[in-house]
N, C-alpha and C positions, 0 to 999 in steps of 0.2 A: 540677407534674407530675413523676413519677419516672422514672428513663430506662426502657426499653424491654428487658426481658430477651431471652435468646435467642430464646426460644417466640415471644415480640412478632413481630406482624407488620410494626411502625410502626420505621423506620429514626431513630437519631437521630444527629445533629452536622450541621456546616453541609452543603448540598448543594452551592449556589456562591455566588461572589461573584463582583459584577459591579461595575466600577471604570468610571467615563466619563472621559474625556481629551478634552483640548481640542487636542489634536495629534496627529499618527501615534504609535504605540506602536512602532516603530522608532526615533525619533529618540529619546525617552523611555529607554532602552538599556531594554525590557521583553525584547524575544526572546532577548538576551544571557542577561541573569539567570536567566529561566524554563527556559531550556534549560542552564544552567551547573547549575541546582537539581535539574534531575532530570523537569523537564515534559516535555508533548509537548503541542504545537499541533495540536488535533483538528478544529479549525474557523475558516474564516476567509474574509469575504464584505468587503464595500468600505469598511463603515466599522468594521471591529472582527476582534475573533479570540479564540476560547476554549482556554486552557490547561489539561490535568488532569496529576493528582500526585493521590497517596494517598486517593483516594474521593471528591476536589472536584472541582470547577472553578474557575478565574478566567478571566472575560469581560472583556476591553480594550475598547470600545468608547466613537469619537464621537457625539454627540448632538447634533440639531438645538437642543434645546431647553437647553442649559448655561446657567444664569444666572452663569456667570462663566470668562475665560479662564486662569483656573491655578487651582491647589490651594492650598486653604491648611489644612494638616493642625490649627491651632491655633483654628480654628473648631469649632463641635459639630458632633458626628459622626465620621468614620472617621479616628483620628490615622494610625495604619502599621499595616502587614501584615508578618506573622512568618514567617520559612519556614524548614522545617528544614535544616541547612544540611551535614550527613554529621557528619566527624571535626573537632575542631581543629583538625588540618593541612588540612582540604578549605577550612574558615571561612577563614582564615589564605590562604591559594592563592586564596581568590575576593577578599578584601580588599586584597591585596596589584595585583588588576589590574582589577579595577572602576571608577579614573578613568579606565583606557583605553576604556571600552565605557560612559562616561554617568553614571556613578555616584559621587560624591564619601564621601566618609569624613565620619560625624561622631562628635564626641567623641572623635577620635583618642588625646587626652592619657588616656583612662580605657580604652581599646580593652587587652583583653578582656571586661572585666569593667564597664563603663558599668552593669550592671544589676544589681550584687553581685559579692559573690567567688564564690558558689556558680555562678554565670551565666556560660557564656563563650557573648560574642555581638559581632556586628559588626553598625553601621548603616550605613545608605548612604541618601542622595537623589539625586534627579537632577534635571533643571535643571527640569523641571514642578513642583518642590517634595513628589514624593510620597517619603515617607520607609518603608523597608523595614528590617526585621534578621532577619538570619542567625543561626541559634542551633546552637550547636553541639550535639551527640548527649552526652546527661548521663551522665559518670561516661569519656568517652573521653580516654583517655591523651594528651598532646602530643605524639605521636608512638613510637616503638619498636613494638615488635613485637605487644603487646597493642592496640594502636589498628590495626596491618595485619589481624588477626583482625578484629577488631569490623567495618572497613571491607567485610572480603570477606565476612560473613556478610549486612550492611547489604544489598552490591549483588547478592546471592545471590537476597538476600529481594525484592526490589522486583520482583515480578510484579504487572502492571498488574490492577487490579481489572475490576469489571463496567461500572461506573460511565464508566469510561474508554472502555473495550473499545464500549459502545453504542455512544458519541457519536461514536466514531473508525470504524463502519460505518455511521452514519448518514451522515455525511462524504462517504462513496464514489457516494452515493446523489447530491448535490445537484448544484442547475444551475450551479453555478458551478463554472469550473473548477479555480481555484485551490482552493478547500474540497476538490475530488476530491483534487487531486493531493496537496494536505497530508496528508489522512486517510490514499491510499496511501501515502505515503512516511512517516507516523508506523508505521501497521499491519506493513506490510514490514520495517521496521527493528525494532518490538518483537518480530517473528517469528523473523525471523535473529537477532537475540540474544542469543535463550532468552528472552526474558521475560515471552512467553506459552507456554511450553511447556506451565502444569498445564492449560490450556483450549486447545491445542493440536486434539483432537479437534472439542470445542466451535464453535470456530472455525471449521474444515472444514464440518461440516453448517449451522452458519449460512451460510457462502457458498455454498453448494449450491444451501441454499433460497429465496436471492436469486437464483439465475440463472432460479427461475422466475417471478420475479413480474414479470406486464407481457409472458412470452414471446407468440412471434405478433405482437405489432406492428411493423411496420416505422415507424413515424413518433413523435412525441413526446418524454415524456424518462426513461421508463422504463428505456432500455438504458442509461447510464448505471451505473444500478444493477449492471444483467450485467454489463457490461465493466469494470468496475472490480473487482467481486467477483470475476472468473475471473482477472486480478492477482495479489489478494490468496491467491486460493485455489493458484494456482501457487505462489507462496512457501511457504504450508502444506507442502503436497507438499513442496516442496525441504528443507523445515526436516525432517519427516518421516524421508526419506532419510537425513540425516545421524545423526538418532538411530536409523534402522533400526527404524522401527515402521512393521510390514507390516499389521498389522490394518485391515480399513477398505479398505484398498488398490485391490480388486477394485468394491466398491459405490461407492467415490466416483469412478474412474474412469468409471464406467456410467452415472452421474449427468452426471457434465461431459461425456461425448459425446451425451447426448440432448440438452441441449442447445447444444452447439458445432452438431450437424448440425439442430437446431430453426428457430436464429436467424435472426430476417429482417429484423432493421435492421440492414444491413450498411453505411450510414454511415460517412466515416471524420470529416472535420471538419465541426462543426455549425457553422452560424452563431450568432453570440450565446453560445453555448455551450460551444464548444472540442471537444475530441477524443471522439470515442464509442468507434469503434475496435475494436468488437467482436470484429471477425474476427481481425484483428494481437494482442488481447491475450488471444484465446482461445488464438492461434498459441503463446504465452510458455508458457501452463498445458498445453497439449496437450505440449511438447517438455516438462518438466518431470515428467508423468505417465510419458514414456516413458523420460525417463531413468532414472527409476523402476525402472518394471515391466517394460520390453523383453523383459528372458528369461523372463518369464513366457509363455506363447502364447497365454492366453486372452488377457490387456490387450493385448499385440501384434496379435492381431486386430482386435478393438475399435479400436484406435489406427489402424492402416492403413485399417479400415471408415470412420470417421468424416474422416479425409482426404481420401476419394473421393466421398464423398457431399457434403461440403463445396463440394469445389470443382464439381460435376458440379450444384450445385443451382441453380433460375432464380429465383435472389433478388437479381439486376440484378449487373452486372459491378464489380470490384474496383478502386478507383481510388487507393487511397493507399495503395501499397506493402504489401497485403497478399499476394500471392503470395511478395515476400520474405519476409515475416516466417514465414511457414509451412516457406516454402523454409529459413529456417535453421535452424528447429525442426526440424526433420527431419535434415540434415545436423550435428545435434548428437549424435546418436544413431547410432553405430557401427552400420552394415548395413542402416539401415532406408532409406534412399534408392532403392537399387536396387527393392526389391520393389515399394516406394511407384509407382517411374516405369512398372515394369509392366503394373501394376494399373490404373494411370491411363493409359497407353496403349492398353489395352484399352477402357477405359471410354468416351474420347474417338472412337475409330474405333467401335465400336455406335454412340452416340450422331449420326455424321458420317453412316454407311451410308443413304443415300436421303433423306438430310433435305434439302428446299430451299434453308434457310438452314443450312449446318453448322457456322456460328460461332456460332449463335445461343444456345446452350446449353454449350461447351465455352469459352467465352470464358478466362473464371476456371482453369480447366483446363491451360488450354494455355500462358496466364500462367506458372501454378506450373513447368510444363515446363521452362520457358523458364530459370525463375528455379532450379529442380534444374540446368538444364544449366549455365550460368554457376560455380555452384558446385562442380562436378565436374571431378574430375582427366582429361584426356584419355588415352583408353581405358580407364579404367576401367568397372565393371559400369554403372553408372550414365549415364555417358556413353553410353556401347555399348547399352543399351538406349532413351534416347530418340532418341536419331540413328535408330536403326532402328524406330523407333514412327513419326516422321513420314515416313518413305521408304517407306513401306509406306500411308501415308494420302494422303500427295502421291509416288506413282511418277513423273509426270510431272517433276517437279524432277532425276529421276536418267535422263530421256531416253526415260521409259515413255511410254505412252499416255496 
């Protein structure tokens, strides 16, 4: 078969490789190496975890069914895995402390060159017996100023693919928690970097368009999906800001307040499951929009709208620190506190005016109040307006009727 021109619709070269261990891939020194090489752990459930680099993957995973407890790479089938490994001096820097992190030296007495003159490369095993080599980047200098060039173009270039990019939102999605939080803290970290900036936009409307799937339920494990992608989507935004790219601005904001004020699994810890957290980590992306957009008045708007509606809405009361989380979102954003306490003072007293129950509905509200007031300077605007919010709701406290 001949390979696949552009036009070809059919992808070619490895997609992944999948390695089984008869032991943890920690002890193994594998997260050392993969993250010293340039990976990022996209995936990772009880018995294993997927690593991507350059349009692969590699899958670490235990098996019930291993007909043997080590490796012996001198059998048929898979001697060692190659991986590229930057400059000669990166090769040299990772050879030089790879016994400390699991990994032995071989062929030291032939190290650079064990594979040719043309070849500079470094082996290493570890105590599982699987044997790796690091290959250095062809034709790089051993050092000086022509190898500093080639290095900062190398790490210039390394924007994560597609391939990467999926499995690391797919991530955000699953039941486990550890998968969640690797995916965010892989995705976050490629974001803040720069190194997804040319899919930077791309990015954004895909987490948009996870915060709607599954919206409207309050139970199951759909939200997951939302809360973790309004995370991600806040680092967007923040990464955004720093490069000053306003486009987009106004319609993705519009997008996350429908549903920030949608949301009706407000859950904070799942059983079995770990953190959902919806509201707290919509709380992160909402401060992030506003730090944004604040001077704008339409997102300003929008922003204070969707704060009042939030907390004013009967989708059962807040139990795990989210009226903080909101509260310092808010308190991040120069000016916006005071108008916020206003606005929500008003909303709580309609709401109280001839209700039976008058907590029943401002619960989450009054929370937030609470959680502004703590925060606020005494006398200041902020202060001064909810002190006078609830003395006007409870006169009785101040010797009224």
């Amino acid at each position: 078969m001949s390979a696949a021109t552009d036009g070809d619709a059919m992808s070619v070269g490895l997609h992944h490789v999948e390695v089984w261990l008869a032991g943890d891939a920690a002890a193994g020194g594998w997260p050392w190496l993969l993250e010293r090489l340039g990976f990022v752990r996209v995936q990772s459930w009880a018995d294993g975890e997927s690593w991507s680099a350059g349009g692969a993957y590699l899958t670490l995973t235990r098996s019930p069914t291993l007909s043997a407890d080590r490796h012996d790479r001198r059998r048929p089938g898979v001697n060692h895995l190659a991986f590229h490994g930057g400059s000669r001096g990166e090769v040299d820097a990772l050879m030089e402390v790879a016994p400390q992190h699991g990994w032995s030296p071989l062929y030291a007495d032939r190290y650079p060159h064990a594979g040719g003159e043309a070849h500079y490369a470094g082996w290493l095993e570890n105590s599982a017996g699987f044997k790796v080599e690091v290959v250095a980047r062809a034709n790089s200098a051993a050092g000086g100023a022509a190898d500093a060039v080639a290095d900062s173009a190398s790490a210039g270039s390394r924007m994560l693919d597609e391939t990467w990019l999926s499995m690391a939102a797919a991530g955000l999605s699953s039941v486990s928690s550890d998968a969640r939080e690797a995916a965010l803290d892989a995705l976050c970290e490629a974001v803040a970097s720069g190194r997804l900036d040319d899919r930077l936009v791309a990015l954004i409307e895909r987490r948009l368009l996870a915060l709607e799937v599954g919206l409207g339920e309050d139970t199951g494990d759909s939200v997951f999906g939302r809360s973790f992608s309004a995370l991600v989507l806040g680092a967007c935004v923040a990464r955004t800001n720093v490069l000053g790219l306003r486009d987009g601005i106004d319609r993705w904001c519009a997008a996350f307040v429908r549903w920030f004020v949608a949301e009706r699994d407000v859950r904070g810890y799942v059983e079995g499951r770990g953190w959902a957290h919806a509201i707290a980590h919509g709380a992160d992306a909402w401060g992030e929009f506003a730090r944004f957009g604040w001077r704008d008045a339409g997102i300003r708007e929008l922003l204070r709208d969707a704060v009042i509606e939030r907390a004013m809405a009967a989708t059962g009361p807040w139990t795990a620190g989210e009226a903080d989380r909101i509260a310092l979102a808010i308190s991040s954003v120069p000016g916006a506190a005071a108008g916020i306490a206003e606005r929500l003072n008003s909303a709580v007293a309609g709401a109280q005016r001839g209700a039976a129950d008058p907590y029943a509905q401002t619960f989450n509200a009054e929370q937030l109040l609470r959680a502004l007031l703590l925060q606020a300077e005494p006398g200041s605007p902020v202060d001064t307006a909810i002190r006078r919010g609830v003395q006007e709701r409870y006169p009785h406290l101040q010797g009224g009727s």
